[in-house]
N, C-alpha and C positions, 0 to 999 in steps of 0.2 A: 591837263590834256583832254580834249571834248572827245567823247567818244562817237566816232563816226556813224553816218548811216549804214554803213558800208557794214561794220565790225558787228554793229547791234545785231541786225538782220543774221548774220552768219553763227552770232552766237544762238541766238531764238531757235536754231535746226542742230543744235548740239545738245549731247547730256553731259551732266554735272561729272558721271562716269568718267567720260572721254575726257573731259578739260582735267580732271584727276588723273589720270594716264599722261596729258601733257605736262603739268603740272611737273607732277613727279618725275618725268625726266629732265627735266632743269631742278631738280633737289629740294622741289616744295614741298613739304609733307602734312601741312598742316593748316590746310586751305579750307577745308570742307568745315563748313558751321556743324557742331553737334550738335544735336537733337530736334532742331526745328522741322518738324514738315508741314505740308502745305494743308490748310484747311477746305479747300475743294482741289479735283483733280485739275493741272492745268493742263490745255490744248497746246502750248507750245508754251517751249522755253519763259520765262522770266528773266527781265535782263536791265541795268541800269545800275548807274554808279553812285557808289553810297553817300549817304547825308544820315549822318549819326548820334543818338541820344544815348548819354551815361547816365546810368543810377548808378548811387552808393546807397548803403543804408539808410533809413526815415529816421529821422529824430524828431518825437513827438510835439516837440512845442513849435518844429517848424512846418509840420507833415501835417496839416488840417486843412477842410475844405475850404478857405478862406482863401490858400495857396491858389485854387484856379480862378481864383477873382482877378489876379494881377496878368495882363497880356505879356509879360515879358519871361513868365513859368516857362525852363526851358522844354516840356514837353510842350506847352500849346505852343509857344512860338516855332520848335519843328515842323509843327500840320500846317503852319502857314507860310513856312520859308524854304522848308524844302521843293527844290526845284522839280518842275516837272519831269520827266522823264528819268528821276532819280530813285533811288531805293530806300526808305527811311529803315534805319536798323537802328534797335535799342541794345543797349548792353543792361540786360536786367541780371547781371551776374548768375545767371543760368538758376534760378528761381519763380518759378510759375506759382509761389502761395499768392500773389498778388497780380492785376492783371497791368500788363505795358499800356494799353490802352484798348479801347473798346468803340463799337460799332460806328459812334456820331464822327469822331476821329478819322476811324479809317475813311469814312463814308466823305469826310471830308478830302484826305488826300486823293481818293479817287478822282472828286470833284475837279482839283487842282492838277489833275494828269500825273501825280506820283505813278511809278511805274510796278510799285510793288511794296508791302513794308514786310520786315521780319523781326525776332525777338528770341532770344535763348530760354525767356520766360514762358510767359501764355497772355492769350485777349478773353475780355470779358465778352459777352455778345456773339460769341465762338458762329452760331448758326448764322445768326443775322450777318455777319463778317462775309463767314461761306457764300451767302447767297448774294452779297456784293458784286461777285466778279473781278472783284481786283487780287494780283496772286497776294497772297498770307501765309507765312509761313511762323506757326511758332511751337511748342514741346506738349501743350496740354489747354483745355478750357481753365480759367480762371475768373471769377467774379469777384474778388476785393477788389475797390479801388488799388491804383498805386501808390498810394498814400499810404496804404496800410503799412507797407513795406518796405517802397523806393522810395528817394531822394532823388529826384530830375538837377544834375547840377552843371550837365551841361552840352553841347550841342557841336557837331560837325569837326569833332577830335578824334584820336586813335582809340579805341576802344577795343575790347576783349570781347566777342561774339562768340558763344557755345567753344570756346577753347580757341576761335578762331582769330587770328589779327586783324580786322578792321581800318584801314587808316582813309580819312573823306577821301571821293574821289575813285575808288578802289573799283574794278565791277564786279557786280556779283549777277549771277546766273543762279535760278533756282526752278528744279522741275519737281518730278516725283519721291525722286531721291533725296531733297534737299539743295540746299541751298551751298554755291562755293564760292570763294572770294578770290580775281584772279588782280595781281595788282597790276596798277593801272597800265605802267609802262609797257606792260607786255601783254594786252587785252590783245590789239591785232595781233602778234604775232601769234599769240594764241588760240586765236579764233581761226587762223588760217590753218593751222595745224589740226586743228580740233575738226574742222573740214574734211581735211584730207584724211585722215583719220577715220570718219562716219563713212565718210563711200565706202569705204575698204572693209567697214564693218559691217556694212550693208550686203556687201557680196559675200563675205562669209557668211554670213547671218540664212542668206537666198541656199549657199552651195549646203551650208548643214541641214539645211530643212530638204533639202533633196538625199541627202543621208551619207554627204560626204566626210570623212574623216577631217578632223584639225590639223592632224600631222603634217608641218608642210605648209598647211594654210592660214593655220594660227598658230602664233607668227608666221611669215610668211616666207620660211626656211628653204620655200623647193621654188626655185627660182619660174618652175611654171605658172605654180600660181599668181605671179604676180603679172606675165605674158596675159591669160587667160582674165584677171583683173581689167588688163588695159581694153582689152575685147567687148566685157561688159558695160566696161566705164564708157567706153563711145556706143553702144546699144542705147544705155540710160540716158545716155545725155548729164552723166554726172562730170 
């Protein structure tokens, strides 16, 4: 199921936060990729549905640089088949002594309109990465090849991201906080929620900085406040 313009856009003005609060009230608890964050600050949201590389462990007589001679190596053939507007995530089974991939790669998927890549590992080329422009999210700098470590064995399957499930397709949003995986069926529902949700977080956000109490307003217990909501929400034009 294509992810709408519609849904994309609504998700880009959401934090990972909020969609974790939606999440968890439908009984998700284990969405949020651990440990990855972003190698520059991003300006909005990261968003786009996944396209996925697994490592297992390298086994030396098959793990040599020889390995990237062949175009069909499931890491190179990822940078070139992953769809645009997609997310490439690697399952480096949350192990940053070796890098998922590095600058020429990424520099690549940008080329190709990927919409973002991440990794439970780390990327070699960390700065050079950074100054890309394309969102990056991964746990730490690493400069070995993946060879040192990873086995690329195969592409656009369910995979285990920083403790998180993965399955192709899935979307995943990633800001400051990292990166969450919302599954696919329930991206709109969830981004509509995640919406309504932000206004309401935005007016609290406005009433406490004028030095209102929570009590009442977070959650929104006192039934005024949510009158006095409606009031600002058509002020804002939210």
């Amino acid at each position: 199921m294509a992810l709408s313009p519609e849904t994309r856009d609504k998700l880009r003005r959401v934090s990972t936060a909020t969609l974790a609060t939606a999440l968890f009230k439908r009984g998700f608890r284990s969405q949020m990729i651990q440990g990855p964050l972003p190698l520059h600050t991003p300006t909005e949201s990261m968003v786009g549905e996944a396209f996925t590389v697994r490592y297992i462990p390298a086994r030396e007589d098959l793990n040599t640089l020889e390995a990237f001679r062949d175009p069909s190596h499931p890491q190179r053939k990822a940078i070139e088949t992953c769809p645009p507007g997609h997310v490439l995530v690697f399952d480096s089974r949350k192990d940053a002594r070796a890098a998922s991939a590095g600058a020429i790669l990424v520099g690549r998927l940008k080329a190709r309109g990927v919409a973002g890549v991440v990794t439970d590992g780390g990327f070699r080329d960390s700065a050079e990465i950074a100054a890309l422009g394309i969102p990056a999210f991964h746990t730490r700098p690493s400069a070995p090849t993946n060879l040192t470590l990873n086995h690329a064995i195969d592409i656009n399957v369910p995979i285990a991201c920083g403790d998180a499930p993965v399955f192709p397709g899935d979307v995943l949003v990633g800001d400051c906080d990292g990166v969450i995986v919302i599954p696919a069926h329930l991206a709109e529902e969830i981004a509509g929620e995640a919406t309504e949700m932000t206004a309401y977080e935005d007016f609290v956000t406005e009433k406490v900085a004028e030095g209102r109490t929570i009590v009442g307003l977070y959650p929104a217990t006192n039934p005024a406040s949510l009158e006095e909501f409606k009031v600002w929400r058509a002020a804002k034009g939210r």
